[in-house]
C-alpha positions in Angstrom: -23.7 10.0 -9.9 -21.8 6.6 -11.1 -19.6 5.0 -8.5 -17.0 4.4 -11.3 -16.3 8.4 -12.6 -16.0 9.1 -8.5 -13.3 5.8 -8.6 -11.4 7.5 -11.8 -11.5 10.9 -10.2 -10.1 9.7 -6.9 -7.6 7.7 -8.9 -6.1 10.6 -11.0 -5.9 12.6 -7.7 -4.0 9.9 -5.8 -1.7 9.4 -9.3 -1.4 13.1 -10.3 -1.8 11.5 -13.7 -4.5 11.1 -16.0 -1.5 8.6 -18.0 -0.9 6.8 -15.0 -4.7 6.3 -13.7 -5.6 5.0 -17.3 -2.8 2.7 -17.4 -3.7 1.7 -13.8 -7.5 1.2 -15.3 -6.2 -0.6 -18.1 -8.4 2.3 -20.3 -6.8 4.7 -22.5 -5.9 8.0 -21.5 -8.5 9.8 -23.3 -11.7 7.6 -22.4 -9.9 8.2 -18.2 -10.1 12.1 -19.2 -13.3 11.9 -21.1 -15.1 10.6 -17.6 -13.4 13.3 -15.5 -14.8 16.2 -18.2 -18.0 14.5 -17.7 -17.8 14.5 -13.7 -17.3 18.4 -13.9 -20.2 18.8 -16.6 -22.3 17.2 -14.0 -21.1 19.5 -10.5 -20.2 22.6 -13.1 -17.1 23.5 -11.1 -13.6 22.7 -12.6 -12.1 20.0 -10.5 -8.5 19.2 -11.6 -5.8 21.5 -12.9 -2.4 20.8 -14.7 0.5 22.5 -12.6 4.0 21.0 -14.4 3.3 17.3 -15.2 1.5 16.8 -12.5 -2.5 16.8 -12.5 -4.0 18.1 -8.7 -7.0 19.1 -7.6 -8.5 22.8 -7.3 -10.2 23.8 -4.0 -13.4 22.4 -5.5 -12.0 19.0 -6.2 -10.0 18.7 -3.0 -14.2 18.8 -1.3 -15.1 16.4 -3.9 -12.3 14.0 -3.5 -13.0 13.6 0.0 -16.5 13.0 -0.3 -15.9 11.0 -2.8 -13.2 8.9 -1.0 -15.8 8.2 2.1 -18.6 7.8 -0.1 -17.0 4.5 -2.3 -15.4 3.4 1.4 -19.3 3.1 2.9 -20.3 1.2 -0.5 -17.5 -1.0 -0.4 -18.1 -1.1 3.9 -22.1 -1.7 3.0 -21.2 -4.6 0.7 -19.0 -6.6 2.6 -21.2 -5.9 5.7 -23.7 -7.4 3.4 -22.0 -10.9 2.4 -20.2 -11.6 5.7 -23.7 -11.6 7.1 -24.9 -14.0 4.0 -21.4 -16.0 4.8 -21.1 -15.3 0.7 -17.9 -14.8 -1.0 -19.2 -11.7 -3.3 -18.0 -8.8 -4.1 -15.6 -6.6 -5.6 -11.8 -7.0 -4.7 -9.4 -4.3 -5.3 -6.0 -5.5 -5.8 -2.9 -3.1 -6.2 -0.1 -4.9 -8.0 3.5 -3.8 -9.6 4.5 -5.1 -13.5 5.8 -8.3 -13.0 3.7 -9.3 -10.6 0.4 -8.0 -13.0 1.8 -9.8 -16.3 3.1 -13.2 -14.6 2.1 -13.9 -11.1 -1.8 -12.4 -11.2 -2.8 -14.4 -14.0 -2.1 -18.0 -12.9 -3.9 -16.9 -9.4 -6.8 -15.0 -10.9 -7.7 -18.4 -12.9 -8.1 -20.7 -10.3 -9.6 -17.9 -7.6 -12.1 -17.0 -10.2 -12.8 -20.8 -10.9 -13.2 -21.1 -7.3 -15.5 -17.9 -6.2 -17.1 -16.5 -9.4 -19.4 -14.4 -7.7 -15.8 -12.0 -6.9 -15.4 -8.9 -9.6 -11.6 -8.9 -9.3 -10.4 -5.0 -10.2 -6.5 -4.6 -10.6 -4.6 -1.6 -11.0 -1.0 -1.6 -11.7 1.4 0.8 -10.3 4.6 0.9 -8.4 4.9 -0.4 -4.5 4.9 3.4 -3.5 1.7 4.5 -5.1 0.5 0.7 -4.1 0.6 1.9 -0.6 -0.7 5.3 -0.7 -3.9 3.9 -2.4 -3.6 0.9 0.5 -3.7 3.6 3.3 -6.4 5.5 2.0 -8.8 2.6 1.6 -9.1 2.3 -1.8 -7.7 -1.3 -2.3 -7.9 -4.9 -0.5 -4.5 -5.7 -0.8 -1.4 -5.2 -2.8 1.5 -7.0 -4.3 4.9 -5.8 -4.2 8.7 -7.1 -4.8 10.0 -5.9 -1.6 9.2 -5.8 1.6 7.7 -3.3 4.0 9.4 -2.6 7.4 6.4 -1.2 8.6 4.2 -1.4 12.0 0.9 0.1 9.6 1.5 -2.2 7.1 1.2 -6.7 7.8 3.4 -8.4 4.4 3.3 -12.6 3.6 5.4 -13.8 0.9 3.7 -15.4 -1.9 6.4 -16.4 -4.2 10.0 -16.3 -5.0 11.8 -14.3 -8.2 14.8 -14.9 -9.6 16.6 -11.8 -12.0 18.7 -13.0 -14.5 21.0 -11.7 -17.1 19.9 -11.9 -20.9 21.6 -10.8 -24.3 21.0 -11.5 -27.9 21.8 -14.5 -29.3 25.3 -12.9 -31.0 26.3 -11.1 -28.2 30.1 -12.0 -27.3 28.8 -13.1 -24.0 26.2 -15.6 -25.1 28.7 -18.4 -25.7 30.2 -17.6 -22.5 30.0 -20.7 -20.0 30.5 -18.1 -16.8 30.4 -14.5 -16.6 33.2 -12.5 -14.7 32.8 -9.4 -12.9 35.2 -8.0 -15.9 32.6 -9.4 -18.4 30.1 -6.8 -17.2 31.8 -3.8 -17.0 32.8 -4.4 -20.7 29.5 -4.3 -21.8 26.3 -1.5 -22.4 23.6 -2.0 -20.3 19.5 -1.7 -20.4 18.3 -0.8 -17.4 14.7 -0.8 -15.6 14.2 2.6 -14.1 15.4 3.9 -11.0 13.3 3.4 -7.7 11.5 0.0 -9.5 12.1 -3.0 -6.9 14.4 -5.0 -9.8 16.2 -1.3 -10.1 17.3 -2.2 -6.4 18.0 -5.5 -6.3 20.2 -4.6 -9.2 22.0 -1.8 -7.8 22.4 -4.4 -4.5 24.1 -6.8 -6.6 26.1 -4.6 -8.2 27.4 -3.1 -5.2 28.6 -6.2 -3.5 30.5 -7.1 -6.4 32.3 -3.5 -6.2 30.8 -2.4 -9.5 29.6 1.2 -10.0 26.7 1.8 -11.4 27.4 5.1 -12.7 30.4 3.7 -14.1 28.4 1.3 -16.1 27.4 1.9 -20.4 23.9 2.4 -19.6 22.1 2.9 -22.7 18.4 3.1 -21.7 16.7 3.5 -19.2 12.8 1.7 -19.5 10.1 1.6 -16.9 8.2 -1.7 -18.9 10.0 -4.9 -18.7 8.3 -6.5 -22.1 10.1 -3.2 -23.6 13.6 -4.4 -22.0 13.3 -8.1 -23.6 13.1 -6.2 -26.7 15.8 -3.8 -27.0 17.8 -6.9 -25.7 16.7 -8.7 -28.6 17.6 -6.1 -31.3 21.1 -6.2 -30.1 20.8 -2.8 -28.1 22.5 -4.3 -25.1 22.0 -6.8 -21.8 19.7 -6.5 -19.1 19.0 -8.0 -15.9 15.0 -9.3 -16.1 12.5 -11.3 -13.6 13.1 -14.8 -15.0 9.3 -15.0 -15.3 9.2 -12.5 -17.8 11.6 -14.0 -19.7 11.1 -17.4 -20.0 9.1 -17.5 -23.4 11.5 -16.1 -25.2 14.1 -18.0 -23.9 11.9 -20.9 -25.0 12.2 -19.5 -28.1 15.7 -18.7 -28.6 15.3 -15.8 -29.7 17.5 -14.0 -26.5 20.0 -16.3 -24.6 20.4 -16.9 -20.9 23.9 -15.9 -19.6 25.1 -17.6 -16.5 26.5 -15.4 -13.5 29.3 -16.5 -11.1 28.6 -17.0 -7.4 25.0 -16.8 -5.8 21.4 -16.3 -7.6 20.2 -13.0 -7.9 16.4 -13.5 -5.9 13.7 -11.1 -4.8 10.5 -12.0 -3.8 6.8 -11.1 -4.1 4.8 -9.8 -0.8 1.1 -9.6 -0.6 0.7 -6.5 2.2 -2.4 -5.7 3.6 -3.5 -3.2 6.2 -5.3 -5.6 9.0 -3.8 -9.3 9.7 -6.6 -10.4 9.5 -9.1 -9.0 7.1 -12.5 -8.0 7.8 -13.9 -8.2 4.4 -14.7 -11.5 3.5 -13.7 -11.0 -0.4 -9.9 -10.0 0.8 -9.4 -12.9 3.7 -10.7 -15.2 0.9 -8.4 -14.0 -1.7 -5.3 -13.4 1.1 -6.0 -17.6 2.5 -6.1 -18.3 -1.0 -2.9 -16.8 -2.4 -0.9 -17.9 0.1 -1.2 -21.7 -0.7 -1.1 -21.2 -4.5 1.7 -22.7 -6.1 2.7 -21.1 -8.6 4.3 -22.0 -11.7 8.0 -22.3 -12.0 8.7 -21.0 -15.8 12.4 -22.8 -15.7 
């Protein structure tokens, strides 16, 4: 049986979602549900069943998951074994990451990492910071990287890099020409917003609190859980948004969306690579967690 049907199954188990495993997989959702149909071909027992919109396992696949589970833990265990011995960076490395952090951060890292150890097959799945640690506790990745931290005894966080959310509109918004933004200015205005329970959707609601605005209060138009999706609607005149600055910064480049200054202190988050041990046995993820943490990453404006 092929190690990478047992990884998709275990993945839409620990999802509840063949849409969200794919996505995680970067594979569309019908090649992720084409390999689980061919994992139950192969056993002859129906493994997963839809109850609502969620996707969970029968009492068949709840056996299988397990073994499953333990079975790609020993090869992963077996491999590392295997090139801390050697002293050999090689390997597969399983890094959990959220959206910004995939689209912006990941890509400037992966470049020089790969440059540096190319004997690494780097695997990334994208997801939020909740799902990031589930799949963390249960073995299944290296690492992860979040936008908030974890106030956790099980779980050891380093900051890798620093965020800054800033407030865009449409070149002919009323606001665009505006040297400062009041607190007035906002609540005159419709809102895009990222969804609720995303780390920006918090630092938002944060913000907005300490400057006495209510959210609920606020002309929120949309609601939208991809941030290249947000730029967008901002950019057809649909309304203003708070955005990572480093998903932003082409465009603003560009001119195509304008930049509109805030009164009083910068809005900043920042990124968090967590990890289980703090100090990693596998060589791959010490490697990749010594590396990160001196990167310097590119500061888009």
């Amino acid at each position: 049986m092929e190690d990478h049907k047992l990884k998709a199954f275990c993945l839409v188990v620990e999802l509840k979602s063949f849409s969200k495993a794919a996505e995680a997989k970067f594979v569309t959702q019908s090649a992720m549900s084409h390999l689980i149909k061919n994992l139950e071909d192969e056993t002859g027992v129906k493994l997963l069943i839809r109850k609502g919109n969620k996707i969970l396992p029968t009492p068949a696949g709840k056996i299988f998951y397990e073994h499953a589970a333990n079975i790609l833990m020993q090869y992963k265990k077996m491999e590392s074994d295997l090139y801390s011995l050697m002293q050999r960076v090689k390997g597969p490395l399983h890094i959990g990451s959220t959206t910004t952090a995939a689209a912006w951060l990941l890509p400037q890292v992966f470049y020089s990492f790969a440059k540096n150890y190319p004997d690494v097959e780097i695997h990334v799945s994208v997801s939020n910071s909740e799902d990031i640690l589930q799949r963390l506790h249960k073995g299944n990745l290296d690492a992860g990287i979040i936008e908030n931290i974890i106030r956790s005894d099980a779980v050891f966080s380093t900051e890798i890099a620093e965020d800054e959310i800033v407030l865009i509109a449409s070149d002919d918004n009323q606001l665009a020409g505006k040297h400062q933004v009041t607190i007035r200015d906002l609540r005159d205005q419709t809102f895009i917003m990222p969804e609720v329970g995303s780390g920006i959707r918090e630092v938002i609601d944060e913000f907005m609190h300490a400057l006495t605005i209510n959210t609920e209060k606020l002309r929120i138009t949309m609601t939208l859980g991809n941030p290249e999706l947000i730029i967008q609607m901002v950019q057809s005149g649909m309304g203003i948004a708070f955005v990572s600055k480093w998903s932003v910064f082409k465009t603003i480049k560009e001119g195509s969306i304008r930049l509109i200054p805030l009164s009083g202190k910068k809005l900043l988050r920042k990124f968090f690579l967590v990890t289980l041990e703090k100090e990693p046995q596998a060589m791959v993820a010490r490697t990749f967690r010594d590396f990160i943490k001196g990167f310097r990453f590119f500061a888009p404006f």
